[in-house]
C-alpha positions in Angstrom: 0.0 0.0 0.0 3.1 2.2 0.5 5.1 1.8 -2.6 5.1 5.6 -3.8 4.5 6.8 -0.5 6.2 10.2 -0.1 6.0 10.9 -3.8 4.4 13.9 -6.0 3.2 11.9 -8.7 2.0 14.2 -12.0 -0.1 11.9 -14.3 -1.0 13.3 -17.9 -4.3 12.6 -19.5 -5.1 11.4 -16.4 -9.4 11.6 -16.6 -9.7 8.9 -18.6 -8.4 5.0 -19.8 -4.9 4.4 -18.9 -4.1 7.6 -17.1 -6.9 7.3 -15.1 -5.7 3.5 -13.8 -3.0 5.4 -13.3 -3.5 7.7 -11.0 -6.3 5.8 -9.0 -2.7 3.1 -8.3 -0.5 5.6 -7.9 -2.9 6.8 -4.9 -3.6 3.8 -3.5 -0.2 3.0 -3.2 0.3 6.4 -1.3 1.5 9.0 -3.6 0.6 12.5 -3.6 -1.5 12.4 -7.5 -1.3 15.6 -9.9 -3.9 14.8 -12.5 -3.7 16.9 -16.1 -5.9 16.9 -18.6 -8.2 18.6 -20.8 -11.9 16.9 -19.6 -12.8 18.4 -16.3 -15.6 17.0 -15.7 -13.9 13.7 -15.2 -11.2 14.6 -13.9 -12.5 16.9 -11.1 -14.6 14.1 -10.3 -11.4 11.4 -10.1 -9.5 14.0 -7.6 -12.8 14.3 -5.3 -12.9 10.2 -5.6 -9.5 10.1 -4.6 -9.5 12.7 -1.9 -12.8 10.8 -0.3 -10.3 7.8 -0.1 -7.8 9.8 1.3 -5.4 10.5 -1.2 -3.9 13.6 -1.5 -5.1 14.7 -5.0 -5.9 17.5 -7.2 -7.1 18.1 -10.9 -5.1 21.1 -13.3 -6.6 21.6 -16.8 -3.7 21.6 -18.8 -3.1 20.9 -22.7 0.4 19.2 -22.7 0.8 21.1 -25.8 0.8 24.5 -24.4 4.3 24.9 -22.6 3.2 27.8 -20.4 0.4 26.1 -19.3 2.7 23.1 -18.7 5.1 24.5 -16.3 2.3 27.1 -14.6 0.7 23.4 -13.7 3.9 21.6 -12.9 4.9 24.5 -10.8 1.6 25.0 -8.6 1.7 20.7 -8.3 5.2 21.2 -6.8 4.0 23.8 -4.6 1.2 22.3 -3.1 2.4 18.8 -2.8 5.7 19.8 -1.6 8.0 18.5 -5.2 7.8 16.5 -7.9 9.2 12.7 -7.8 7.0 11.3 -10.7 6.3 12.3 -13.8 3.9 9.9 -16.1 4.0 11.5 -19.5 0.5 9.5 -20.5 -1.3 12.2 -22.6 -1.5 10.8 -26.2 -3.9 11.4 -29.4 -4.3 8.4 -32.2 -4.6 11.3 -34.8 -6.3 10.7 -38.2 -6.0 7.8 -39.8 -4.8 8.4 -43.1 -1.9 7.4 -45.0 1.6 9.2 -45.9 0.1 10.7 -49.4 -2.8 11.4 -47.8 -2.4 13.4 -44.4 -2.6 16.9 -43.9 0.7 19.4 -42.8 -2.0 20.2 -39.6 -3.6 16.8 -39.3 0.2 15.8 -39.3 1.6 18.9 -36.5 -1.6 18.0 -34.3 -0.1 14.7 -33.2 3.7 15.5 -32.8 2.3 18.2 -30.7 0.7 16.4 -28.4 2.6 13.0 -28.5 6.0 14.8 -29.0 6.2 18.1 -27.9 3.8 17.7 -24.7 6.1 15.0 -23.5 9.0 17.8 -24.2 7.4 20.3 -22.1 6.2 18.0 -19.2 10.0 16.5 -19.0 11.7 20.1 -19.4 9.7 21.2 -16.5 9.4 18.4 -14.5 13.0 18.1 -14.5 14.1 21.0 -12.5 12.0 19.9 -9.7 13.8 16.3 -9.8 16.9 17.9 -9.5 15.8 19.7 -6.2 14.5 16.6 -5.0 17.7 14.6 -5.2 16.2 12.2 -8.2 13.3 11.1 -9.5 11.3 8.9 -12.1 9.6 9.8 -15.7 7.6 7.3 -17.6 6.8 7.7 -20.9 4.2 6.0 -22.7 5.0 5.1 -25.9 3.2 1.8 -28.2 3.9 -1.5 -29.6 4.0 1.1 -32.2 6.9 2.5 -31.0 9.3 -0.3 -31.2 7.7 -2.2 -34.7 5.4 -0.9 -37.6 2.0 -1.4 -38.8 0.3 -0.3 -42.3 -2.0 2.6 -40.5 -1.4 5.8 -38.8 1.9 7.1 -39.8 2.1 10.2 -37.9 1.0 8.0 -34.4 3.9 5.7 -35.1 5.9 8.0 -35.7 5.6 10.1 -32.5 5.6 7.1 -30.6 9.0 5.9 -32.0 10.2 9.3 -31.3 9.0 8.6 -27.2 10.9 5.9 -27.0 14.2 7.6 -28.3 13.8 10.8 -25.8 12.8 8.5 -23.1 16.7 6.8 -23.6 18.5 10.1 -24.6 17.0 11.7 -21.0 18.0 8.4 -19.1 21.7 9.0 -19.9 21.6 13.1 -19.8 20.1 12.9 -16.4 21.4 9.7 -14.9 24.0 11.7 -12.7 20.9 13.4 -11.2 19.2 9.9 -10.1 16.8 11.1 -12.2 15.6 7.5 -14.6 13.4 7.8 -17.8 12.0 4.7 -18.8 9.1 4.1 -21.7 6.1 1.7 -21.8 5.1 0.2 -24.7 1.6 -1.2 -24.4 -0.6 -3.7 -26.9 -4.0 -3.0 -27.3 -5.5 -1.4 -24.2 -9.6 -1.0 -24.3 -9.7 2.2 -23.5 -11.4 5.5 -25.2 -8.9 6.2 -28.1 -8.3 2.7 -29.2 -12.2 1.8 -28.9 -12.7 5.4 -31.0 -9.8 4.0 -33.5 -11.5 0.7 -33.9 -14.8 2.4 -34.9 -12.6 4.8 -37.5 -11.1 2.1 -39.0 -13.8 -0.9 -39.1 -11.9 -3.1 -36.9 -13.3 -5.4 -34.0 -12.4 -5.8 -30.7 -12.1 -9.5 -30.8 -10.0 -9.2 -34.3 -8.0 -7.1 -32.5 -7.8 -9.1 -29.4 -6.4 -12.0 -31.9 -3.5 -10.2 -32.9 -1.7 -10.7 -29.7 -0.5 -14.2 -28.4 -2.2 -14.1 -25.7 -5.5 -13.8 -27.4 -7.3 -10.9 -26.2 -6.8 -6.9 -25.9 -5.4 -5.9 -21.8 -7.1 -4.1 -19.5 -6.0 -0.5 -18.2 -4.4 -1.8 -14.8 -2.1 -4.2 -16.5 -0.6 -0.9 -17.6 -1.4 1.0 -14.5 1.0 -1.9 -12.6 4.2 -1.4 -14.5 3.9 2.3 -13.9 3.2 1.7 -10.5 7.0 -0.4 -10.5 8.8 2.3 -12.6 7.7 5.1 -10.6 8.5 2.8 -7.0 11.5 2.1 -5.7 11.4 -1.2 -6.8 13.1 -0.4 -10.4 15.9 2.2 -8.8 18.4 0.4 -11.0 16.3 0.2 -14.2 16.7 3.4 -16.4 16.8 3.8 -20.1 14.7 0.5 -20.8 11.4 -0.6 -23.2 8.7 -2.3 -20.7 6.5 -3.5 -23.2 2.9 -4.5 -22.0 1.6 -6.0 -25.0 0.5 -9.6 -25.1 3.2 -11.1 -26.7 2.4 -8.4 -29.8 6.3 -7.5 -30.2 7.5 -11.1 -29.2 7.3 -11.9 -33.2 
């Protein structure tokens, strides 16, 4: 029940799917949960839940996109929970679905900036705060799609490949400062965005589901656990590594 006690833990895109799993572990195991996102409603509702439990938790509206907003947020987090230890970079669009010849310049710049640049901004901000702290832990979640390819969504896979690469170039830049970037690479999660990409794209869960080895999609906590590990004590010697939660999807 303890295993982030003591720790500011900032979760992006943290009202919904994943994030939200997330932050409702990161609580129970006794951290102190910032939660970002851009739907109040829900994630006003998830601090309240939290607090009621007796978690220390509050909501910021906050487009990862927007780095004054970012480091306003980060800032007032620090302040009121006394630091920042964890940073979950989980904020993430699917973006449109078409193909290289096909995209739009904006369809295009509306993914890296909120795959790509809003893990920059959370990171650059986040970091200082680390520092201060004597160390600390970022997870970044990347995809399957960030460590093999598929025919579909070009501009996703290519922000998540570009996760994973600032998630290892950060580990060794910051090692000194104890601070350890890791990234997450999970299969197919039934959460908003992949049920919402399914629909685009004419897919089926169960189709889906097939794809991996293990013959079905994963559930948000099996995610919610390895962040819970990479943001504990429990990985202090693991920096600069893939922690794929997929399946068996990337075992091919």
């Amino acid at each position: 029940m303890n295993r982030v006690k003591g720790k500011t833990c900032i979760v992006t895109g943290a009202a919904l799917g994943i994030g939200r799993a997330c932050a409702e572990r990161l609580a129970e195991e006794g951290g102190a949960v910032a939660l970002f996102d851009l739907h109040d409603a829900e994630g006003e509702a998830l601090a309240a839940a939290l607090r009621a439990k007796g978690a220390r938790a509050r909501y910021w509206h906050v487009d990862v996109s927007n780095e004054a907003r970012v480091k306003a947020a980060i800032d007032e987090a620090a302040a009121e929970f006394g630091g920042v230890h964890v940073l979950v970079n989980n904020a993430g669009i699917s973006g449109s679905i078409k193909l290289t010849h096909e995209i739009t310049e904006a369809e295009w710049d509306q993914v890296q900036a909120v795959n790509v640049k809003g893990v920059l901004f959370c990171a650059k901000h986040a970091i200082p705060h680390m520092k201060k702290a004597g160390g600390g832990s970022i997870i970044n979640l990347s995809s399957i799609y960030g460590l093999v390819g598929a025919p579909d969504v070009p501009a996703y896979h290519a922000s998540k490949g570009a996760v994973r690469l600032m998630s290892k170039t950060d580990a060794l830049c910051y090692a000194a400062d104890r601070i350890r970037v890791n990234s997450v690479h999970p299969g197919f999660i039934w959460t908003p965005m992949v049920e919402h990409h399914l629909q685009a794209s004419g897919a089926t869960r169960e189709a889906v589901g097939s794809l991996h080895p293990l013959g079905h999609m994963g559930e948000v906590d099996d995610i919610a656990w390895g962040i819970v590990y990479l943001a504990s004590d429990e990985s202090k010697f693991v920096t600069g590594a893939e922690l794929a939660i997929d399946g068996g999807y990337t075992a091919r």
